[in-house]
C-alpha positions in Angstrom: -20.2 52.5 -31.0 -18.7 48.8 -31.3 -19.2 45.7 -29.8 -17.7 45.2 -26.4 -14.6 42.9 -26.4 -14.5 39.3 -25.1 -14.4 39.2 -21.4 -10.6 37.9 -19.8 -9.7 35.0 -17.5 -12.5 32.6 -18.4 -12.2 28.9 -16.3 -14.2 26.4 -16.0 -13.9 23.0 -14.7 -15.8 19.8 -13.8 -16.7 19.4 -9.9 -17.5 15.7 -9.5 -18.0 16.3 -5.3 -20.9 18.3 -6.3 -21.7 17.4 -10.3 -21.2 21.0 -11.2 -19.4 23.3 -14.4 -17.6 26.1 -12.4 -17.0 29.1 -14.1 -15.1 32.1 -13.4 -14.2 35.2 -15.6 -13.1 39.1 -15.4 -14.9 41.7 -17.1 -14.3 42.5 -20.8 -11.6 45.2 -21.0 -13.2 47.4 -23.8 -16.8 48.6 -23.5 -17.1 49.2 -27.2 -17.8 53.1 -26.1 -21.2 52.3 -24.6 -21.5 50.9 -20.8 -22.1 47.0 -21.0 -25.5 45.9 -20.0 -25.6 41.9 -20.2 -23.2 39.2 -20.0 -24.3 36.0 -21.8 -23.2 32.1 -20.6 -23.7 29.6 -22.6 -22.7 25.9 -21.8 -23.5 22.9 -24.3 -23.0 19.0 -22.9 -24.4 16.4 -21.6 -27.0 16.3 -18.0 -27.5 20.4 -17.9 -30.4 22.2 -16.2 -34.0 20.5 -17.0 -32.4 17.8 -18.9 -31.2 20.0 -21.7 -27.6 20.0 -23.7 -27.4 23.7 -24.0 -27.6 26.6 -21.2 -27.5 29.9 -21.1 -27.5 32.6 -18.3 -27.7 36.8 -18.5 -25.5 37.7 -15.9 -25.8 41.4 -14.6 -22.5 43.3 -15.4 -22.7 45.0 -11.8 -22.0 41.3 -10.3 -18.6 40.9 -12.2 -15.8 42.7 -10.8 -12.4 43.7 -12.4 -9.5 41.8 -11.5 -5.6 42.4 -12.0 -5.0 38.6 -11.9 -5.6 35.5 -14.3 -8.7 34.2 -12.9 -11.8 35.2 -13.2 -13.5 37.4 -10.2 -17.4 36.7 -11.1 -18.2 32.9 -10.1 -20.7 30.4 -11.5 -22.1 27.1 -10.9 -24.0 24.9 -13.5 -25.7 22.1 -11.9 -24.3 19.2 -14.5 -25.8 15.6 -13.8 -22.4 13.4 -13.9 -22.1 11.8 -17.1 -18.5 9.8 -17.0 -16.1 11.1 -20.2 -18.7 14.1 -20.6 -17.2 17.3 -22.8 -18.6 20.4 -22.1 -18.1 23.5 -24.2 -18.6 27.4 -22.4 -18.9 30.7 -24.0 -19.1 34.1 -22.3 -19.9 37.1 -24.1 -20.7 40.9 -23.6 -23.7 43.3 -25.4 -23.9 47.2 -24.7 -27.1 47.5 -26.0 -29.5 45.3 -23.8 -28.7 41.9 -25.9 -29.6 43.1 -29.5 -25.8 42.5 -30.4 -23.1 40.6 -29.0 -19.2 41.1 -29.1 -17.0 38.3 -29.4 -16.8 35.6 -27.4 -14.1 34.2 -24.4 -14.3 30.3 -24.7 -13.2 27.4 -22.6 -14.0 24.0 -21.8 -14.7 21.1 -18.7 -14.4 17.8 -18.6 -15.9 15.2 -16.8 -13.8 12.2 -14.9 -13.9 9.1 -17.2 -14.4 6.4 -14.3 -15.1 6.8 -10.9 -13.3 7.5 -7.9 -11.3 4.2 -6.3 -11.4 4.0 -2.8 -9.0 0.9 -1.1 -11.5 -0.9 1.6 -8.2 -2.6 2.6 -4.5 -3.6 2.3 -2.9 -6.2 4.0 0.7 -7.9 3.5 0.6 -11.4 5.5 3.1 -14.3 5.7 6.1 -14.7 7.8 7.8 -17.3 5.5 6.5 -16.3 2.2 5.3 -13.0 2.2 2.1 -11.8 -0.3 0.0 -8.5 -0.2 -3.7 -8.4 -0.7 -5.2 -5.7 -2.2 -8.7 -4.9 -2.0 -11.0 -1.9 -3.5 -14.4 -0.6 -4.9 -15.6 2.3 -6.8 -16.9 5.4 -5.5 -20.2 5.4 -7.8 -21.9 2.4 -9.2 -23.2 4.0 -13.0 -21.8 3.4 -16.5 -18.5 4.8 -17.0 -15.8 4.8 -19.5 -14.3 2.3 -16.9 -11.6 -0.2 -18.9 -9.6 -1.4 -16.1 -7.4 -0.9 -13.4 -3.4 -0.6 -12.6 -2.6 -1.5 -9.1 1.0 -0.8 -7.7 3.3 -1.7 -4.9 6.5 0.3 -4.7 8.9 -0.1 -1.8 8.9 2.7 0.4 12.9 2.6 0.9 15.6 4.1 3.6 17.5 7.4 3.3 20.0 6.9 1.3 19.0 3.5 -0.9 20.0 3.6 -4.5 17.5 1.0 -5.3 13.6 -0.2 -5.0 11.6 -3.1 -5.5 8.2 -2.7 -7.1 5.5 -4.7 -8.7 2.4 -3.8 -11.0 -0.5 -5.3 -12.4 -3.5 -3.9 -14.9 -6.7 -5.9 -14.6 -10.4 -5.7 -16.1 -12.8 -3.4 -15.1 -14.8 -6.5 -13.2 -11.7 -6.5 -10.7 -11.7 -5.8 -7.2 -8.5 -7.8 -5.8 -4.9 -8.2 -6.8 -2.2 -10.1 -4.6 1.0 -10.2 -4.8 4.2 -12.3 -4.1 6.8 -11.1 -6.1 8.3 -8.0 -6.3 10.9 -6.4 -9.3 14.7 -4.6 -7.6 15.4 -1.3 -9.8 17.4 1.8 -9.8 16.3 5.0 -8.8 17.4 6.4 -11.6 15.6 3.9 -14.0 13.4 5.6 -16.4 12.0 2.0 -17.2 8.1 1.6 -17.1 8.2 -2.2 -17.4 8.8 -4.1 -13.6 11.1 -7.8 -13.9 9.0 -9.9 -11.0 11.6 -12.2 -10.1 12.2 -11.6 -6.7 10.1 -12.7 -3.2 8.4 -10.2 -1.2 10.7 -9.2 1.5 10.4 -9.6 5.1 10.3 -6.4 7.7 9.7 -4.1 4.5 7.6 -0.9 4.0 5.6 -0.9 0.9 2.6 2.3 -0.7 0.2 0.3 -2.5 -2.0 2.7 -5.0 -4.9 1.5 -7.7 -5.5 4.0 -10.3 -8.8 3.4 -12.8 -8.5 3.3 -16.3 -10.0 4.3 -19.5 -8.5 2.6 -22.1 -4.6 3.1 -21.6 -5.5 6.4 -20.0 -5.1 6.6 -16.1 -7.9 8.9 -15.2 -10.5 9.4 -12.2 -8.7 9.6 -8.7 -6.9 6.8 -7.4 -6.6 5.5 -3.6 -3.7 4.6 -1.4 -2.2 2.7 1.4 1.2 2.3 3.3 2.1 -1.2 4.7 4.8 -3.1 6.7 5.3 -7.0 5.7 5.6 -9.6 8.3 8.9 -10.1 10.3 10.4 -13.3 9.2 10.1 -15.0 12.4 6.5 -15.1 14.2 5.7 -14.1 17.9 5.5 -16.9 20.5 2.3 -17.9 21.2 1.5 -18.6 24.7 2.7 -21.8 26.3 0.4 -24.8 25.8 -0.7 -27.1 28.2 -1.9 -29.6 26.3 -2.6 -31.3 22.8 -4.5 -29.5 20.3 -5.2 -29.5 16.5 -5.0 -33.6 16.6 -0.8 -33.3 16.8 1.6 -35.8 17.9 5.3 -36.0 18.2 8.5 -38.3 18.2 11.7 -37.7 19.6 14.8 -39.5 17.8 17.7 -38.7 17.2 18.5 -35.2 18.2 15.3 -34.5 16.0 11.3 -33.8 17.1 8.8 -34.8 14.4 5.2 -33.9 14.1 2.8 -34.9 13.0 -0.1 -32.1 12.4 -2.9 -32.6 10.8 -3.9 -29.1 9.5 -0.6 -28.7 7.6 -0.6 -30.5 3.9 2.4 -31.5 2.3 4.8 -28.4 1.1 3.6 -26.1 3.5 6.0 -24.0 6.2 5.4 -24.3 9.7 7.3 -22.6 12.6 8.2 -24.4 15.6 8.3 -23.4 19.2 9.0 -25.6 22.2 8.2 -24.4 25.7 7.8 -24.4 28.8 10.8 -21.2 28.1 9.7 -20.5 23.9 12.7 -21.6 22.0 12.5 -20.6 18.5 13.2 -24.3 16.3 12.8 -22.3 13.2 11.2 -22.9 9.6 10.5 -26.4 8.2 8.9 -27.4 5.4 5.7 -30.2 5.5 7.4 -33.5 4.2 5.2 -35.8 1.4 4.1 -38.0 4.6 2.9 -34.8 6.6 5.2 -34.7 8.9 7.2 -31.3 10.1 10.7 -32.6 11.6 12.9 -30.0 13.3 16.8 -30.5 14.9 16.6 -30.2 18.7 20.6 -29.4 18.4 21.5 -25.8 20.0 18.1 -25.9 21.5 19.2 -26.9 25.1 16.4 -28.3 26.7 16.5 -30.0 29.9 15.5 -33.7 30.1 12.0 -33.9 31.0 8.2 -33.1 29.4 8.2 -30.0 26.8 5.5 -29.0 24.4 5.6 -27.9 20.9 3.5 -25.4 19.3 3.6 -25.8 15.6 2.8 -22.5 13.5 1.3 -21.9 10.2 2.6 -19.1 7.5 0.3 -16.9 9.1 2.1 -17.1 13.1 -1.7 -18.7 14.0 -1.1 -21.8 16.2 -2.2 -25.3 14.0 -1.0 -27.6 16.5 0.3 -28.1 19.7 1.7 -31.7 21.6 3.6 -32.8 24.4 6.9 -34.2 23.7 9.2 -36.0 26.6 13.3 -35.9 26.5 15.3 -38.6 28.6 18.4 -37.2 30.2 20.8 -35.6 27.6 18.4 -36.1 24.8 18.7 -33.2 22.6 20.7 -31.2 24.5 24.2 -30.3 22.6 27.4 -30.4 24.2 29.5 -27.4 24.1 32.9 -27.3 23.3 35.8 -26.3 25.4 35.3 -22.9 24.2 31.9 -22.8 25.6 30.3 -22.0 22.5 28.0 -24.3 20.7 28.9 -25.2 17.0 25.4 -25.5 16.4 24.1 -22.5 17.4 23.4 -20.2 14.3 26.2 -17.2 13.4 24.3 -14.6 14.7 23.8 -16.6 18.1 27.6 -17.9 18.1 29.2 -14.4 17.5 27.0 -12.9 20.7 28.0 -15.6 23.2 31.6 -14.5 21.4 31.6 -10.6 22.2 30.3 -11.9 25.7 33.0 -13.5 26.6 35.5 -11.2 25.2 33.6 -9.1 27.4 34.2 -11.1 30.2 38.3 -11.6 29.5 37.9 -8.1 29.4 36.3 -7.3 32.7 39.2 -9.7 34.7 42.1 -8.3 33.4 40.7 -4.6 34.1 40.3 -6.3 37.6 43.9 -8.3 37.4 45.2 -5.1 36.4 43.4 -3.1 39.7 44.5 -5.8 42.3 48.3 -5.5 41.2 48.6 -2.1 41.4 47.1 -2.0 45.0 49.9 -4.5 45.1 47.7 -7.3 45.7 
């Protein structure tokens, strides 16, 4: 009589939902000529049973089942109090004779997580002018770790059929809990480059994933967290129409131009313009050194009389709003004899275009009717 042989399939891993070692083996293929009566566990690490490094189980042979597959059949848990980067070692072995001799051993090994979960508590892309994303996170356990840092990414989430995506990283310290960003990096598909050229401006009407992954050392371990967003459209919403002053703003007509005056914008920043009673979008200007926003009234077509203006920060929140009075003709542009306006942006121009091919379109198909009714 012999030894039995070392027991198949032994694996074992780390549970960090419930700080446990699970094992799982198959019985040992050869008895050694004598039916085996004990299996033995033993587990060595860190945070085991009774505060101990080193743990070991008799398992009853009758509880472990053969198996024609590659994992274990006979299940074990080992409570393991979660100690971040923790190595543990496992043995399982087999004796015929009550315990007084073991045969060789099956071995593995389990690993703790190095850092803790990251869970994102939110993600957020604002701007309509220029566009940033906010990231925001926190860890799912507050204990010592092996915690170094973090690498947070934003990659584009592009179209069927796009050859190319725009992307941005950072990697902060493990004190971190925020990254923005503004500026994103246009690559290949194909690009098996790790590195990310920030160069570019977030776009507008764009779907990005945002993900923050921990780090131990230049190892990215633990789980990471998550989030799709959609950036801004480039123009905001209309607000509803004012009916009065607000925000401390004034205005001057001259010149085919409105200029504002509004105290919560500071020199340099972008405001959007409205200017009611119907909301006609005046566009994007930029805060001048004297703190005035001036926009071109040309193409906007307002009737003479009383309007208001609705100024708009970055954000589309309403900063300022002020009445504003047009004598007769005042900002209104002539058309041409085409009936088009040559102020009126391309995309504005070429629709009043198609209409009125449209039109020439719709009276000959009529000219063409009446003559062959012969009239």
């Amino acid at each position: 009589m012999t030894t039995p042989s070392a027991p198949r399939y032994l694996n074992s891993f780390y549970d960090k939902a419930g700080w446990l070692i699970s094992i799982a083996f198959s019985p040992s293929p050869s008895d050694g000529g004598a039916p085996i009566t004990d299996y033995r566990l033993t587990v060595t690490g860190p945070g085991l049973p009774d505060g101990a490094t080193t743990y070991t189980e008799r398992i009853d042979p009758a509880t472990v089942y053969p198996t024609a597959g590659e994992f274990g059949e006979y299940w074990k848990v080992v409570g393991a109090r979660l100690t971040f980067g923790a190595h543990y070692d496992l043995t399982v072995d087999a004796s015929n004779d009550g315990g007084v001799t073991w045969g060789p051993a099956a071995t593995s090994t389990a690993d703790a997580p190095a850092t803790p979960d990251v869970e994102i508590t939110s993600a957020k892309a604002t701007g309509h002018k220029t566009v940033s994303v906010t990231v925001n996170w926190r860890l799912s356990l507050d204990e010592p770790s092996q915690l170094t840092g973090f690498v947070v990414y934003l990659l584009e989430k592009p179209g069927d059929g796009s050859v190319r995506f725009r992307a941005a990283s950072r990697t902060v310290g493990a004190d971190i809990r925020s990254v923005t960003f503004d500026r994103v990096g246009d690559h290949p598909w194909d690009s098996d480059s790790g590195s990310v050229d920030e160069t570019l401006p977030l776009p507008n009407d764009a779907r990005f994933s945002v993900a923050v992954i921990p780090l131990a050392g230049e190892l990215r371990t633990g789980d990471g967290d998550g989030r799709d967003i959609a950036t801004p459209s480039s123009t905001p919403a209309a607000p509803a129409q004012p009916t009065g002053a607000s925000g401390g703003a004034s205005t001057t007509v001259a010149d085919g131009r409105i200029v504002a005056k509004v105290p919560a914008a500071k020199a340099g920043d972008w405001v959007f313009g409205y200017a009611f009673s119907s909301p006609v979008a005046l566009g994007w200007t930029q805060v001048a050194a004297d703190g005035t926003a001036t926009w071109s009234l040309a193409g906007a077509k307002l009737a003479a009389g009383t309007h208001h203006l609705s100024v708009l920060s970055d954000d589309g929140a309403v900063i300022g709003t002020a009445a504003f009075r047009l004598a007769s003709g005042t900002g209104v542009t002539e058309l041409a004899s085409t009936g088009s306006d040559a102020a009126l942006p391309l995309g504005a121009a070429a629709v009043l275009l198609f209409a009125g091919l449209a039109l020439i379109v719709v009276r000959r198909a009529r000219g063409a009717r009446s003559a062959a009714n012969g009239g």
